[in-house]
C-alpha positions, 0 to 999 in steps of 0.5 A: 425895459429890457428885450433880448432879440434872437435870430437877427439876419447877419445882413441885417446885423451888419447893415445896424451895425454901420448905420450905428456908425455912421451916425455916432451911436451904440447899436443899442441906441441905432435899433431904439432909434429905428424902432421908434420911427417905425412905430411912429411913422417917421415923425421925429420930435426934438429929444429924438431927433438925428442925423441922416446918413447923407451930408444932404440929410445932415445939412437939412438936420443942422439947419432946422435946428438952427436958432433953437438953442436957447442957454445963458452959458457961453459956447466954452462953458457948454463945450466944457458941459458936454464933454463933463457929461458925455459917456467914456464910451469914445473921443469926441471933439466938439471943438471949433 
């Protein structure tokens, strides 16, 4: 589904625009992301879950994903699918 939003306040802009950035995401994907847990109250499950913006959040988000990474590929063969998969959009580095 696609929706056009008009009128938005140039603060409110500006403050997506920066949480877009601080957790590496699109605008696109910073206001899916808000308005899915507005509209769930907060709760996040595994497909949508991100990173706060504060390191002590990012701890906390590492650490309940810790040990929930189930693969038979070997780190580099998954390093190697993440950067095949990826979009163009900008550089990551997920090396070690």
């Amino acid at each position: 589904m696609n929706l056009t939003i008009k009128g938005i306040p140039e603060h409110v802009g500006a403050a997506l625009k920066l949480a877009a950035e601080r957790s590496h995401s699109s605008l696109n994907g910073e206001i899916i992301h808000r308005l899915s847990a507005s509209l769930t109250g907060g709760n996040r499950d595994p497909e949508t879950l991100r990173i706060a913006e504060s390191p002590d959040d990012m701890a906390g988000a590492w650490e309940a994903l810790a040990g929930g990474w189930v693969s038979d590929l070997s780190v580099e063969s998954e390093i190697a699918a993440l950067y095949e998969t990826r979009s163009g959009g900008r550089d990551v580095d997920v090396s070690w």
